[in-house]
C-alpha positions in Angstrom: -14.2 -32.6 36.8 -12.5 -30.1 34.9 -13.7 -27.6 32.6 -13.4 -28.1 28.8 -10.4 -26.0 27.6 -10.1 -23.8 24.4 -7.0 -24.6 23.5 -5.3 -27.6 22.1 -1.9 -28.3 21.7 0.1 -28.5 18.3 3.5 -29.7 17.0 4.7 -26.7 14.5 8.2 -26.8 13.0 10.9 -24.6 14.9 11.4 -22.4 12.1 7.8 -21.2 11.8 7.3 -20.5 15.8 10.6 -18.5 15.2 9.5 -16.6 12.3 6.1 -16.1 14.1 7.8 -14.5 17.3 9.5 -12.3 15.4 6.6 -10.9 12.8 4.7 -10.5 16.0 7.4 -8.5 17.9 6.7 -5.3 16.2 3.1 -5.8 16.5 3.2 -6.8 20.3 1.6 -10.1 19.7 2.6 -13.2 21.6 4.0 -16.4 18.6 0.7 -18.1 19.3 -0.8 -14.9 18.0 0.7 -14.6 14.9 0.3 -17.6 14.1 -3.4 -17.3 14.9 -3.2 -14.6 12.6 -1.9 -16.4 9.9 -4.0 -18.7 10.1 -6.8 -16.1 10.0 -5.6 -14.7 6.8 -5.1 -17.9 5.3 -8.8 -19.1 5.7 -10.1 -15.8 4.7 -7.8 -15.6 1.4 -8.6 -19.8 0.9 -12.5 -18.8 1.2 -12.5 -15.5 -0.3 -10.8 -16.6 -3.8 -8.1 -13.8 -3.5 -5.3 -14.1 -5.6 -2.2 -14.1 -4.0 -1.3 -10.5 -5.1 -4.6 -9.2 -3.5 -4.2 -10.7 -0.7 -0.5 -9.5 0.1 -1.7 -6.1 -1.2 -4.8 -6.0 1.1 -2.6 -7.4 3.9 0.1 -4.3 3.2 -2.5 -2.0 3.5 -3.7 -3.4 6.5 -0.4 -3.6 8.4 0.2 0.2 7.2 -2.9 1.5 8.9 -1.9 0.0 12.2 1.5 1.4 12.4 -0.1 4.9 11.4 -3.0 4.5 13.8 0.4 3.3 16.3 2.6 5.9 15.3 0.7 8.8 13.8 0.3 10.5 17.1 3.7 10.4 18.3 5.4 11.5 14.9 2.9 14.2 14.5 4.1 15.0 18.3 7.8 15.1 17.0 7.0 16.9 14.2 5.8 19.6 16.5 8.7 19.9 18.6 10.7 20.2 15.2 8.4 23.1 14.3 8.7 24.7 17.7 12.3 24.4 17.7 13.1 25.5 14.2 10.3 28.8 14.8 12.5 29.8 17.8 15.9 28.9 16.1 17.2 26.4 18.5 17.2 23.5 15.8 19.1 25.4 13.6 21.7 26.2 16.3 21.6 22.3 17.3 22.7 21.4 14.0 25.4 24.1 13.4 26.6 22.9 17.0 26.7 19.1 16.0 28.1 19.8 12.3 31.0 21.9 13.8 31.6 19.2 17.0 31.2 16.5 14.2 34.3 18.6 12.4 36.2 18.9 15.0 36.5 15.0 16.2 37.2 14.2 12.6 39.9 16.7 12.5 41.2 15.2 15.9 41.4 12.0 14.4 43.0 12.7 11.3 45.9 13.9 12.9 46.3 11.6 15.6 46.2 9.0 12.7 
């Protein structure tokens, strides 16, 4: 005899699973899991007597925390390598080299054009 399972199978539309895999991607969630999520939402918002716009608010605040608490670290960590380099005057260098290289392939072109 097999154990009881947690999961039970669904016919969604193609569309949906396809918009669901790619809101998740960004997020690192699996299609299932978005859609999970969704759902979620929905019954909180359905039970909670949110209006729409409160709901898509709270929801836009919520994503924006996550990608902070994602990317906070590693912006503030290329912010830092900014600071070093501009303190020590390589990252103005970089850019006066890259302007001028920039100048030059244009001028190239030009006049092989």
């Amino acid at each position: 005899m097999s154990a009881p399972s947690n999961f039970a199978s669904v016919k969604l539309s193609s569309s949906l699973v396809q918009q669901a895999r790619e809101a998740a991607q960004p997020l690192r969630r699996s299609a299932a899991g978005q859609i999970e999520y969704w759902a979620t939402l929905g019954q909180v918002v359905e039970h909670s007597g949110l209006t729409v716009q409160e709901a898509q608010s709270a929801i836009e605040s919520y994503e924006a925390a996550i990608r902070k608490a994602r990317l906070g670290p590693m912006l503030d960590a290329i912010e830092a390598r900014f600071a070093a380099a501009e303190k020590i005057g390589s990252l103005a260098n970089k850019v006066r080299e890259s302007v001028l290289e920039n100048r030059a392939q244009a001028v190239s072109r030009k006049k092989a054009a």
